[in-house]
Structure formats: C-alpha cells, structure tokens
DSSP file (Angstrom, degrees, kcal/mol; ACC not computed):
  #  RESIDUE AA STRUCTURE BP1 BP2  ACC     N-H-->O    O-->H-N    N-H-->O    O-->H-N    TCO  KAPPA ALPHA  PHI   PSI    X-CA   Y-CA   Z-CA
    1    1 A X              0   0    0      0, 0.0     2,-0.3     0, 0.0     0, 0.0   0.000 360.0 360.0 360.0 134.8    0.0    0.0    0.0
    2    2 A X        -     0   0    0      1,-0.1     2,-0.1     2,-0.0     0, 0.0  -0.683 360.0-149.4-114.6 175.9    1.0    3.2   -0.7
    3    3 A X        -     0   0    0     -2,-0.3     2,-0.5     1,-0.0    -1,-0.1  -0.400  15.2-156.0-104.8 145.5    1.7    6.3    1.8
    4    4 A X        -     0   0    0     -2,-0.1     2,-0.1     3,-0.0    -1,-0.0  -0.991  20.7-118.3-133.3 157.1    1.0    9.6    0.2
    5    5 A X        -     0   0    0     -2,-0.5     4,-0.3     1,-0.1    39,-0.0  -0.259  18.8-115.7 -80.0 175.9    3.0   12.5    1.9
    6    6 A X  S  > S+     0   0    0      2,-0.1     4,-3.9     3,-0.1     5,-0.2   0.441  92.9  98.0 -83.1   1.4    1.1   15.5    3.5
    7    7 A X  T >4 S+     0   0    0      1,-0.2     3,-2.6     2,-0.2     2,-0.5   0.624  83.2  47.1 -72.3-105.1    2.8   18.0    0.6
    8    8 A X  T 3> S+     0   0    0      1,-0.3     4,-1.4    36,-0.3    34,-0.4   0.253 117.9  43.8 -66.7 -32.1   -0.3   18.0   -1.6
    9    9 A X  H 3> S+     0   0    0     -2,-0.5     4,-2.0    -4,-0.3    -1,-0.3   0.901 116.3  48.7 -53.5 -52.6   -2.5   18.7    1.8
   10   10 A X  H <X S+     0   0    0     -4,-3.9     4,-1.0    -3,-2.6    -2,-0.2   0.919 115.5  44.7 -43.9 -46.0    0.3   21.3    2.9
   11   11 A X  H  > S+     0   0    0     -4,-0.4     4,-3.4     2,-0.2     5,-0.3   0.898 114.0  48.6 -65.7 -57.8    0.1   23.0   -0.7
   12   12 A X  H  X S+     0   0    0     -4,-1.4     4,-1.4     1,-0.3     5,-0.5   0.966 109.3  47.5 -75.2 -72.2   -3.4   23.0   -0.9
   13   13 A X  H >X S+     0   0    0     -4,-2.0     4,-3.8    -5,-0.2     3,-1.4   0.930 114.6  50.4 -42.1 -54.3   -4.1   24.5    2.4
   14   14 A X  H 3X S+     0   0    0     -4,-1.0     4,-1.4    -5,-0.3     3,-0.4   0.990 111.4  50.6 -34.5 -87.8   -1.1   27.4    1.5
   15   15 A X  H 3X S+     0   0    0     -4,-3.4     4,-0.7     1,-0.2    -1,-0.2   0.613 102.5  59.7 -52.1   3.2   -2.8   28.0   -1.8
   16   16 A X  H <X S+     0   0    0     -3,-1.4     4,-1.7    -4,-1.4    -2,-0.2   0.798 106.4  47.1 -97.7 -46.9   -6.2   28.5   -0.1
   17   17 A X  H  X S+     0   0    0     -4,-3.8     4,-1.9    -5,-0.5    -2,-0.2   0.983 112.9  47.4 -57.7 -43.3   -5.0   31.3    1.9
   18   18 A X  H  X S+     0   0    0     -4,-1.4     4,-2.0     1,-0.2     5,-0.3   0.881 111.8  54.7 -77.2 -18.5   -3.2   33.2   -1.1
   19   19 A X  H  X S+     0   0    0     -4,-0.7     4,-6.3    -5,-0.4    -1,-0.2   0.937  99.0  53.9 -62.2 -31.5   -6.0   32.7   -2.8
   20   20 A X  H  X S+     0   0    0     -4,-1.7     4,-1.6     2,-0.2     3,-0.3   0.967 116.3  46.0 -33.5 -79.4   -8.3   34.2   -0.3
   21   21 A X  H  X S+     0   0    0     -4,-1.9     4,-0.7     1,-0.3     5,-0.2   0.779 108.5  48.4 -26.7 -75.7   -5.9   37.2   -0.6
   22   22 A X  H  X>S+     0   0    0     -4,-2.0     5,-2.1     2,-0.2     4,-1.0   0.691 106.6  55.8 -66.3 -32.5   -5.5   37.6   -3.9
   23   23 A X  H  X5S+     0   0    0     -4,-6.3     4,-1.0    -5,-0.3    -2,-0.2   0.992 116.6  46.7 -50.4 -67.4   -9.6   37.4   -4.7
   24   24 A X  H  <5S+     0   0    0     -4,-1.6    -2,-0.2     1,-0.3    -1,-0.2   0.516 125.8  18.7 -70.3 -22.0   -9.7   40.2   -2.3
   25   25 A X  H  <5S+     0   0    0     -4,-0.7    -1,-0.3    -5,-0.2    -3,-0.2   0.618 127.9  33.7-138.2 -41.0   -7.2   42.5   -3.2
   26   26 A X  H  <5S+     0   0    0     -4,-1.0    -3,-0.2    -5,-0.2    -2,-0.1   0.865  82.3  98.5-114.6 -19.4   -6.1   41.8   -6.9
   27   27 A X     << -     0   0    0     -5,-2.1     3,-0.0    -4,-1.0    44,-0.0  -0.303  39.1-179.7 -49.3 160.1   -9.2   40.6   -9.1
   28   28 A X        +     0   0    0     -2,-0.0    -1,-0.1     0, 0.0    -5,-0.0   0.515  44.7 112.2-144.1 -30.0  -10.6   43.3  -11.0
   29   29 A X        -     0   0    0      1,-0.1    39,-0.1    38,-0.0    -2,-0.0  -0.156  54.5-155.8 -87.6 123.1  -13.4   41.2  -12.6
   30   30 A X  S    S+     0   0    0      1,-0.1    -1,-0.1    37,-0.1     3,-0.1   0.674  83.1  80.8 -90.0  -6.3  -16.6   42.4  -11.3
   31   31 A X  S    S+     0   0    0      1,-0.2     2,-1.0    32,-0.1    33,-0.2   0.954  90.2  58.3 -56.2 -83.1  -18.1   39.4  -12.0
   32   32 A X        +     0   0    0     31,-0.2    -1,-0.2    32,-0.1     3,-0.1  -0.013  61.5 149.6 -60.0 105.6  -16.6   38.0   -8.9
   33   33 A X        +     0   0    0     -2,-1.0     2,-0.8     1,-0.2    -1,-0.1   0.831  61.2  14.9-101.9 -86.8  -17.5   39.8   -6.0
   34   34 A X  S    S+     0   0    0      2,-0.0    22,-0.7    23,-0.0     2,-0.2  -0.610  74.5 167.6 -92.3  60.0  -17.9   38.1   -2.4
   35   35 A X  E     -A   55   0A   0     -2,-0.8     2,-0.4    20,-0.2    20,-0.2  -0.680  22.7-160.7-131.0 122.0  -16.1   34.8   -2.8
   36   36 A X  E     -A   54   0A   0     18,-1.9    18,-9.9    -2,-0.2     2,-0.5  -0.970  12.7-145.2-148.1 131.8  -15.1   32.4    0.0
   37   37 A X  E     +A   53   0A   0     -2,-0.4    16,-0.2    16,-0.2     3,-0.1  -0.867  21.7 179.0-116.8 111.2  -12.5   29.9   -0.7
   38   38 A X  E     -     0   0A   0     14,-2.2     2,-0.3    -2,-0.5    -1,-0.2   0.862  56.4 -22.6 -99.8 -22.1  -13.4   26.8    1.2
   39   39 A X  E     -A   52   0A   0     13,-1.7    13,-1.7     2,-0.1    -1,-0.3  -0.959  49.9-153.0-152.3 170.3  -11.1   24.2    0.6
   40   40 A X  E     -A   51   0A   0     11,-0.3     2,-0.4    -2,-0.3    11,-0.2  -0.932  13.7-163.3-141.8 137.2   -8.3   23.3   -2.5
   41   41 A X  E     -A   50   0A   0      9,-1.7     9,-2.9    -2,-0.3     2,-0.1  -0.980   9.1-155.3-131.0 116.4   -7.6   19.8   -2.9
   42   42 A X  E     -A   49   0A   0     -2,-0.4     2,-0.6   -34,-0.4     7,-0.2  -0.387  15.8-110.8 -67.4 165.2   -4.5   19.2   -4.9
   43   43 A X        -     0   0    0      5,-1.3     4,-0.3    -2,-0.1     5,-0.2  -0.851  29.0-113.3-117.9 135.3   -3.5   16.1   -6.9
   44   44 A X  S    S+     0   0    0     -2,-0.6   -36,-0.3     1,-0.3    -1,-0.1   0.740 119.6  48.6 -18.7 -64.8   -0.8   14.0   -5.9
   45   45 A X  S    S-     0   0    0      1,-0.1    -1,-0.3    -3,-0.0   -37,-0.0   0.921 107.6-126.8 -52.3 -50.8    1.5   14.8   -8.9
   46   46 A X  S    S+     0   0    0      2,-0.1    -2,-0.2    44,-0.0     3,-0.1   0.730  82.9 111.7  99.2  21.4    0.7   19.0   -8.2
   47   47 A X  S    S+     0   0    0     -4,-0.3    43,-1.1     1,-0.2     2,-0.4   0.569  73.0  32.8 -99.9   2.0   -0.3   19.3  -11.6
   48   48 A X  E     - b   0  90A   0     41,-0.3    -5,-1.3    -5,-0.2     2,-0.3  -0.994  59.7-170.3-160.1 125.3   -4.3   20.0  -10.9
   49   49 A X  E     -Ab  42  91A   0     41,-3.7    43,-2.3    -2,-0.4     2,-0.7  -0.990  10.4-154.4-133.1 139.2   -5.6   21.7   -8.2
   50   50 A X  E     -Ab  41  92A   0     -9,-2.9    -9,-1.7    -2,-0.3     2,-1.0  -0.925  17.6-166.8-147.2  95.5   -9.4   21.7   -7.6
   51   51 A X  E     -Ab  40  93A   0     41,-1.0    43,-2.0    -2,-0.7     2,-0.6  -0.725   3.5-157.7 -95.3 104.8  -10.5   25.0   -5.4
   52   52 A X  E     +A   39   0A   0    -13,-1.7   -14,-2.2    -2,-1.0   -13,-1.7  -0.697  19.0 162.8 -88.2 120.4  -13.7   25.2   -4.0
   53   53 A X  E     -A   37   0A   0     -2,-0.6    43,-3.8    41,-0.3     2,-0.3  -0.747  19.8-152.2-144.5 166.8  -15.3   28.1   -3.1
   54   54 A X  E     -A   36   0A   0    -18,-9.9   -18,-1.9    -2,-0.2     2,-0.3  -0.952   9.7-150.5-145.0-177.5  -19.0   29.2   -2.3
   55   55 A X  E     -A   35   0A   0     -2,-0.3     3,-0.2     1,-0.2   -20,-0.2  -0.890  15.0-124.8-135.6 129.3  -20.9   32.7   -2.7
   56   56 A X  S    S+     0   0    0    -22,-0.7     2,-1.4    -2,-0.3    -1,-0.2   0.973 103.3  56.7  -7.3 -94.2  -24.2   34.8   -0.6
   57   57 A X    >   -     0   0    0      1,-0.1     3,-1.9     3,-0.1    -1,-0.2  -0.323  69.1-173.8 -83.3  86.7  -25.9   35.2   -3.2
   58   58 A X  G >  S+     0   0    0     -2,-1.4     3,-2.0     1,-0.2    -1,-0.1   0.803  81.4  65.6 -31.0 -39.9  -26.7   31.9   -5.1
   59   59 A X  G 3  S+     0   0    0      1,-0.3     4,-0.4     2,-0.1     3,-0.3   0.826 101.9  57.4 -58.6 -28.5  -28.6   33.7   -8.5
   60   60 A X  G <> S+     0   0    0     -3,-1.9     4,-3.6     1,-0.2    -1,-0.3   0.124  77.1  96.4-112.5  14.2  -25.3   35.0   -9.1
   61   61 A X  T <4 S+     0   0    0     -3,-2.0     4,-0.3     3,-0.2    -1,-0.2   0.303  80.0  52.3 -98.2  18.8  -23.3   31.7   -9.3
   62   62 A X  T  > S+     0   0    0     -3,-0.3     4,-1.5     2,-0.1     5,-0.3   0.588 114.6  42.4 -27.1 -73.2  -23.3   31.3  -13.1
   63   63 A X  H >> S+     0   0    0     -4,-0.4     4,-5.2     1,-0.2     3,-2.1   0.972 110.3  52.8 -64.7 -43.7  -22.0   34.3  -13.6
   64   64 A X  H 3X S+     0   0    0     -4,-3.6     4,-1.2     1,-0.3    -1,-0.2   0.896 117.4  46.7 -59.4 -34.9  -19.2   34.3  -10.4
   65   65 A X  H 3> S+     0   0    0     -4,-0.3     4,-2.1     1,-0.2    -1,-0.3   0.687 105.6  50.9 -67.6 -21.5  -18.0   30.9  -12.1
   66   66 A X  H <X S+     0   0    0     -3,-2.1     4,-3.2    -4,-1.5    -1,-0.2   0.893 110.1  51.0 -89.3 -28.1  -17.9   32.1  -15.2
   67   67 A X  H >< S+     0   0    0     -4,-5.2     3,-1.5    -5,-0.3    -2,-0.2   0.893 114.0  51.2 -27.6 -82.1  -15.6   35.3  -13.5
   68   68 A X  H 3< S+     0   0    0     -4,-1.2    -1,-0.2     1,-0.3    -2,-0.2   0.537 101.8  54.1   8.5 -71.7  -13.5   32.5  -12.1
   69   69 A X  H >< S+     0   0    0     -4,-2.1     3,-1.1     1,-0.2     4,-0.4   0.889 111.2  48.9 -62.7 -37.1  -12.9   30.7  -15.0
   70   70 A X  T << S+     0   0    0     -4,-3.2    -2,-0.3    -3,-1.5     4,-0.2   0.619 111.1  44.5 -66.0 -40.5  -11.7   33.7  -16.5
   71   71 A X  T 3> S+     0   0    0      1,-0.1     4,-2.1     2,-0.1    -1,-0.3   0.203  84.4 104.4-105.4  40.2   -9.4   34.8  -14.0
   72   72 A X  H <> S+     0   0    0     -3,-1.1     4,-2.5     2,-0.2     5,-0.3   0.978  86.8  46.9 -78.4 -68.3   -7.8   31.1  -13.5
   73   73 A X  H  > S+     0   0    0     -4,-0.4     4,-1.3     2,-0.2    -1,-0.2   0.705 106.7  50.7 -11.5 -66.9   -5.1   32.2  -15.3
   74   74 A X  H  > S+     0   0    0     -4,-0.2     4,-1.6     2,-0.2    -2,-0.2   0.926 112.2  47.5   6.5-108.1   -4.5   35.2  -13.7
   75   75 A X  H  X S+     0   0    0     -4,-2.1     4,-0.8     1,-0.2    -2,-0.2   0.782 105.7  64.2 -48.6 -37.6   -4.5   33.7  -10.4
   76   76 A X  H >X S+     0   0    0     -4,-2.5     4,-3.3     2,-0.2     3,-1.7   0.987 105.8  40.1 -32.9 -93.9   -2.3   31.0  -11.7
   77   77 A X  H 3< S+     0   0    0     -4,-1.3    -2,-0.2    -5,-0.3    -1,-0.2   0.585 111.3  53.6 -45.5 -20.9    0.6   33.3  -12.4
   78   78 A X  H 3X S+     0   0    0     -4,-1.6     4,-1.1     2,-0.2    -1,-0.3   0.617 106.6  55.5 -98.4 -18.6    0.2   35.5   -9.1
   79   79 A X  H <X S+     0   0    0     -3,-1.7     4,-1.8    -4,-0.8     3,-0.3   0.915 108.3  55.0 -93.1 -37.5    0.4   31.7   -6.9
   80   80 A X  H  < S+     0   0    0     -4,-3.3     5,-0.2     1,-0.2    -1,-0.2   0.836 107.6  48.5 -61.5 -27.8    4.1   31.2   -9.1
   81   81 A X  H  4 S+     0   0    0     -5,-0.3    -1,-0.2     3,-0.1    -2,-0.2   0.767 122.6  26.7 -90.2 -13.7    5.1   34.3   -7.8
   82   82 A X  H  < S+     0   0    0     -4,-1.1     2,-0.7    -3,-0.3    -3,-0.2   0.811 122.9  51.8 -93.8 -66.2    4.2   33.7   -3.8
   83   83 A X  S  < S-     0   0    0     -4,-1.8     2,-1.2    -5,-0.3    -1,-0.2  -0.362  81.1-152.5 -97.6 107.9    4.6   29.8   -3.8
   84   84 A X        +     0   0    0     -2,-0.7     2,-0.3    -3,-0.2    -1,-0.1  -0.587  37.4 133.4 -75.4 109.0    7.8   28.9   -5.3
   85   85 A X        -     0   0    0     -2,-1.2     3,-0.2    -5,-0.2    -2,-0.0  -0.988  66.7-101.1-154.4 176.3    7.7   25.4   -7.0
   86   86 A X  S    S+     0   0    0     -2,-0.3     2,-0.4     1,-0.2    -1,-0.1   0.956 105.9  12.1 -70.0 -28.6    8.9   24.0  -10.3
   87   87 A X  S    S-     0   0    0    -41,-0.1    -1,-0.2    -3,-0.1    -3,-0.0  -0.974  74.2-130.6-150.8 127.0    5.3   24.0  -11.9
   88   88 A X        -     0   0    0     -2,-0.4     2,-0.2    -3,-0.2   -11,-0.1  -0.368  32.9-116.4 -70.3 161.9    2.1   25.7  -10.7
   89   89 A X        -     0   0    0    -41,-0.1     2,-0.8   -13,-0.1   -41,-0.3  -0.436  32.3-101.9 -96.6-179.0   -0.8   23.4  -10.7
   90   90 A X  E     -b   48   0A   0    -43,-1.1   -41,-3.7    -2,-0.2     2,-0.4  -0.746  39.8-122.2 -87.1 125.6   -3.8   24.2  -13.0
   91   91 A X  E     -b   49   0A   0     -2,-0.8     2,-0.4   -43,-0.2   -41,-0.2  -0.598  27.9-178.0-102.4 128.5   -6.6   25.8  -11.3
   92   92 A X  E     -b   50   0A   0    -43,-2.3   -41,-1.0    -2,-0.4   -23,-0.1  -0.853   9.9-160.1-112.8 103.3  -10.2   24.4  -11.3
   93   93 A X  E     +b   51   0A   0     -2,-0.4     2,-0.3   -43,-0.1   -41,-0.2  -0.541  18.0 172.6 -96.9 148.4  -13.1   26.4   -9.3
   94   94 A X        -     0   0    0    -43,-2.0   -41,-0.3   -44,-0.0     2,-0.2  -0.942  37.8 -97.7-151.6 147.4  -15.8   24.2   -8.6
   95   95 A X        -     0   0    0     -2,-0.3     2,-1.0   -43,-0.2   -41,-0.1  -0.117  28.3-132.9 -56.0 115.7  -18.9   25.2   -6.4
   96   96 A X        +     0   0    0    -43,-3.8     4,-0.2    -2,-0.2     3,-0.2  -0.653  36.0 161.9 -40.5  91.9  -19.0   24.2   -2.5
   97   97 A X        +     0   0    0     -2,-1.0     3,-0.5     1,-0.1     4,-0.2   0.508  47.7  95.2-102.5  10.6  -22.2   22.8   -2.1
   98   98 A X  S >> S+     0   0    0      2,-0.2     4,-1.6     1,-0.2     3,-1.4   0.831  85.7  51.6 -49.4 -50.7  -21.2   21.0    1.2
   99   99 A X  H 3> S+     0   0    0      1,-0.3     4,-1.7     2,-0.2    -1,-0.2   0.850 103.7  48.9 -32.4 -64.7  -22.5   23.8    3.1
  100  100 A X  H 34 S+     0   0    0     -3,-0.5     4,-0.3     1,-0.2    -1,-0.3   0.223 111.4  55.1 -90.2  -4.3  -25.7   24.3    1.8
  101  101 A X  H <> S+     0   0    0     -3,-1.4     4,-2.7    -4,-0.2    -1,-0.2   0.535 107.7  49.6 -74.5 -22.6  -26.4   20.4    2.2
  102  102 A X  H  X S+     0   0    0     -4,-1.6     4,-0.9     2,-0.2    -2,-0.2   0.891 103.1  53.9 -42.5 -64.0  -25.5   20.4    5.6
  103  103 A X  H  X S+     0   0    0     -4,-1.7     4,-2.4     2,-0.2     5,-0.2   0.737 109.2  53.4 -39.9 -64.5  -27.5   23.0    6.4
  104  104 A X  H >> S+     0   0    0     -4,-0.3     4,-1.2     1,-0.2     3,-1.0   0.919 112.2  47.9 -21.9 -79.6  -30.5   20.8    4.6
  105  105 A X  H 3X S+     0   0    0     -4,-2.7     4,-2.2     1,-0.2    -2,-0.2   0.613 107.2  46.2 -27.6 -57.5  -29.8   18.1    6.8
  106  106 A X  H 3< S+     0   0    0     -4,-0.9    -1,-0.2     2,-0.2    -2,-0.1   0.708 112.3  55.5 -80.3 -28.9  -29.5   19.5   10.1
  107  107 A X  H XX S+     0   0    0     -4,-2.4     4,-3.5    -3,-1.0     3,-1.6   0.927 109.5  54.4 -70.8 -36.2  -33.2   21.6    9.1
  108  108 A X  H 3X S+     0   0    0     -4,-1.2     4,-3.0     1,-0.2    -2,-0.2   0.975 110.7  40.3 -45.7 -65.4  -34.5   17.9    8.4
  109  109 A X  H 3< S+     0   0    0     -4,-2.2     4,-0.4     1,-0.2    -1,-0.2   0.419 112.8  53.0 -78.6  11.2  -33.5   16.4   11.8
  110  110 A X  H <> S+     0   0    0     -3,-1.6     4,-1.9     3,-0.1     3,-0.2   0.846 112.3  43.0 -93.7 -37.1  -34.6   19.3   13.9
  111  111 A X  H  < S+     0   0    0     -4,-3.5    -2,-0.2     2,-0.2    -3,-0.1   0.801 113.2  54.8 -69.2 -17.6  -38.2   19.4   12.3
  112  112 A X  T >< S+     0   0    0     -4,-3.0     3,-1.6    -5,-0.4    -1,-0.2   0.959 111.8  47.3 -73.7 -25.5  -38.3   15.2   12.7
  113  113 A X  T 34 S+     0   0    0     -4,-0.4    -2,-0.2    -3,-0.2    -1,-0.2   0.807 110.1  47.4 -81.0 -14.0  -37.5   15.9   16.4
  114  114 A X  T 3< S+     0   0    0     -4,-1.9     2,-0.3     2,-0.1    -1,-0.2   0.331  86.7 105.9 -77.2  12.5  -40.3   18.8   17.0
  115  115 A X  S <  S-     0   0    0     -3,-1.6     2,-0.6    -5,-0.2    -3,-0.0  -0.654  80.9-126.7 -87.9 152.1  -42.7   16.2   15.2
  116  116 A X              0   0    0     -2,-0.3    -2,-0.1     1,-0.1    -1,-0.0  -0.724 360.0 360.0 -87.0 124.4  -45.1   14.7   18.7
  117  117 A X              0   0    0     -2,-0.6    -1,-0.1     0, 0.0    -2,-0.0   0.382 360.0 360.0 -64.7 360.0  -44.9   11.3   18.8
C-alpha cells in the first residue's frame, strides 16, 4: 500500500490562503464579487488543483464561475510568484455545495425531532 505524503495537503491548504488574498485584493473582474474559498484539494502529482469556493448570493453563481474561470489564469501566475515550486498546478473552481447540504440536513432532523410522537 502506498503512503502519500502530507505535501499536496500542505500545498493546498497554502494556496487556499493566497487565494483568499488575492480574490480580495487583486481581481478586477466584477463578475466575482464576495467569494469564500473553502477548501483546494490538490493532486498527488501538483499538476491540478481543484479550489472550492461558495458565494451569498446563489442567483449570481453562473456568472461568479464564469468570472473565475476567466481569472484562473491570472490567479495562476500570481500563486508562481508567492509559492515557489517547479510548476504551478492548473486551477479548477468548482462550487462548495457542502455547506448548503448540511444546512438541509440539520433543518431535516430538527423538524423530525419537533414532530409529537
């Protein structure tokens, strides 16, 4: 069996903070406005990194993805200049929806426990 090391967790975490940043402070694209970066899960190799982020306002998640995709690039090219490695990975945004199932869930089991037995 094999071990995998804690660098693609390490990385991933790292790149979730500069991303943070860099949404806040150096996108320009108004498409993306209020954007909370909840996790990035890198790939083993470090060639693909898979950022997940989620938004307020849901009606407006079309468009913030489409922002997103647009400044992947971008964003790309500013994480080679903070995180020094041989090859930045390729950035993927894909919508959190962990949240907002939870959230489901937890409304489910409060209303089956207010139901009278």
């Amino acid at each position: 069996m094999k071990r995998s090391s804690g660098r693609p967790q390490k990385l991933g975490d790292q790149f979730q903070r500069e991303l943070s940043d860099l949404l806040q402070h150096e996108v320009r694209d108004p498409r993306v406005g209020m954007v909370t970066i909840t996790s990035v899960d890198v790939s083993p190799d470090l060639s693909h990194a898979k950022v997940f982020f989620t938004i307020l306002d849901k009606q407006k998640l079309a468009e913030t993805s489409a922002g997103l995709k647009r400044s992947a690039g971008f964003l790309r090219s500013q994480l080679a200049k903070r995180v020094k490695l041989y090859t930045t990975p390729e950035l993927r945004f894909v919508y959190d929806e962990s949240l907002e199932r939870g959230d489901r869930l937890s409304r489910r089991v409060d209303s089956a426990l207010k139901k009278p037995q």
